[in-house]
C-alpha positions in Angstrom: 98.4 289.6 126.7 95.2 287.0 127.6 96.0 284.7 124.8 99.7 284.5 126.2 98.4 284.3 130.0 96.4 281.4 129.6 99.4 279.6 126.9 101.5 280.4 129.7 98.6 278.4 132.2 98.8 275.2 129.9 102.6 275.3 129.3 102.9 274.7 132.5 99.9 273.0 133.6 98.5 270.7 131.0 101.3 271.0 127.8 99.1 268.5 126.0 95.8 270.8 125.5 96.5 272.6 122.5 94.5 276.0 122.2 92.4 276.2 119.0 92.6 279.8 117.3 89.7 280.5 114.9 89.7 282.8 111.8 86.5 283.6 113.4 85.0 284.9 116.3 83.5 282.6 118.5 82.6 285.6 121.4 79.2 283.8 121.9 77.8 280.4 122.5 76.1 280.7 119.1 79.2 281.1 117.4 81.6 279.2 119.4 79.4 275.8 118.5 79.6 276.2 115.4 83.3 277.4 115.0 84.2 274.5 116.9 81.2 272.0 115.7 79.9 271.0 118.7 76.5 271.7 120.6 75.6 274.7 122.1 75.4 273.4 125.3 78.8 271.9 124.9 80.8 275.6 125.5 81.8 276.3 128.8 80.7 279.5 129.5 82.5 281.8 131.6 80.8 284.3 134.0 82.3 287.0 135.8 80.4 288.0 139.2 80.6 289.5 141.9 78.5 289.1 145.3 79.2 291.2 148.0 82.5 291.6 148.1 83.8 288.8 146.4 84.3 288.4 142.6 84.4 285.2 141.5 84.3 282.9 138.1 81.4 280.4 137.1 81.4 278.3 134.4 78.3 276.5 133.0 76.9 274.7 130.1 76.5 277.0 127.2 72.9 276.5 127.6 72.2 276.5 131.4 71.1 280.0 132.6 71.7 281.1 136.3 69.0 280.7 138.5 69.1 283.8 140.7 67.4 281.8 143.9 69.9 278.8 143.5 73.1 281.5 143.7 71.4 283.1 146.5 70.6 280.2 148.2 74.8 278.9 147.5 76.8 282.4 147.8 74.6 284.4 150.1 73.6 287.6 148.2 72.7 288.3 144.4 74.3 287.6 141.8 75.8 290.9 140.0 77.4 290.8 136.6 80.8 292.8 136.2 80.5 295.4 133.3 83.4 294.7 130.3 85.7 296.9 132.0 86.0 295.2 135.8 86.0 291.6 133.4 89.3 293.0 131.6 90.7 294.3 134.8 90.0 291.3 137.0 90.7 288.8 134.2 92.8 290.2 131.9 90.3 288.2 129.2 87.9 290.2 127.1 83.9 289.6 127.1 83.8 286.6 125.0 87.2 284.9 125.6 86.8 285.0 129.6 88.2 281.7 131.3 89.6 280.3 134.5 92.7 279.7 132.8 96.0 282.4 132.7 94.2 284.8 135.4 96.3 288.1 137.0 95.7 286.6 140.2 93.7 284.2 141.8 89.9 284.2 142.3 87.5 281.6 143.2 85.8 279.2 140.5 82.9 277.6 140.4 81.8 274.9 137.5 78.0 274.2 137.3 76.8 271.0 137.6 75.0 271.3 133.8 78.7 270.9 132.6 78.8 267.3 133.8 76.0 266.1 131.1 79.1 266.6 128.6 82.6 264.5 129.1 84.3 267.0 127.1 83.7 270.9 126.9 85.4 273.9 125.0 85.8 277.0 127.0 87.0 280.3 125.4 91.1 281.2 125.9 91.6 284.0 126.5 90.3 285.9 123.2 87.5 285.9 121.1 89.1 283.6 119.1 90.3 281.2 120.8 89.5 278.0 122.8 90.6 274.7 124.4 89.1 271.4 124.1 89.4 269.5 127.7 87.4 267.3 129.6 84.8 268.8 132.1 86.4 267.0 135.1 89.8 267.8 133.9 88.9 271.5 133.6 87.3 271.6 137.4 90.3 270.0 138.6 92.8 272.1 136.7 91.6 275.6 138.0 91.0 273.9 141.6 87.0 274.6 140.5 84.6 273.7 143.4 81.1 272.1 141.3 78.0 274.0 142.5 74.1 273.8 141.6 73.1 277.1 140.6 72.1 277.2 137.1 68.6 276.4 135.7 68.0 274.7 131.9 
């Protein structure tokens, strides 16, 4: 049901990003680089939070890690990660495929401003398998993504 969410999202939003299914799984940053031969930092890693009462998505280099005092400082409260469960529920996307793209309904996204040292990124799909190539700015404009400073190196 994810995969077809988020081919559903670029059907009608961007028909000329193909999604890239992998014989492997590419559930981390590790493996995603090297499924998809790029760097590490290159993957657009998807986070599912939630502070306070709001969830919301954030996606970052595959190498930045949040800086808890940054987030604060931005969103108002502490950062808490949803377990794999609340992910699938609010997202419809597994641990390891999470995206912005093909969601139930809407939430807020956030990219990170460590994307922006790449022109191009690949984000998961929607499944472990799968990802999309697209360029960072395309990607923040295509989920209506608002860039924040939050992450660390």
């Amino acid at each position: 049901m994810s995969l077809s969410s988020v081919r559903a999202f670029f059907a009608a939003n961007a028909s000329d990003i193909d999604i890239i299914v992998t014989g492997q799984s590419s559930a981390t940053v590790a493996l995603a680089a090297e499924a998809h031969g790029v760097e590490p930092g290159q993957i657009a890693k998807t986070i599912c939070l939630r502070v306070g009462e709001t969830t919301l998505l954030l996606v970052t280099a595959g190498t930045a890690r949040l800086d808890n005092r940054k987030f604060k400082d931005r969103f108002g409260g502490k950062p808490r990660m949803l377990d794999a469960g609340q992910v699938v529920a609010v997202t419809s996307h597994p641990v390891g495929g999470v995206c912005p793209f093909g969601l139930p309904s809407p939430l807020p996204v956030y990219c990170d401003v460590s994307l922006r040292a790449y022109a191009e990124v690949v984000p998961a799909a929607g499944a472990t398998n799968a990802a999309v190539r697209i360029g960072t700015e395309r990607l923040a404009a295509l989920t209506g993504a608002e860039w924040v400073d939050v992450c660390g190196g």
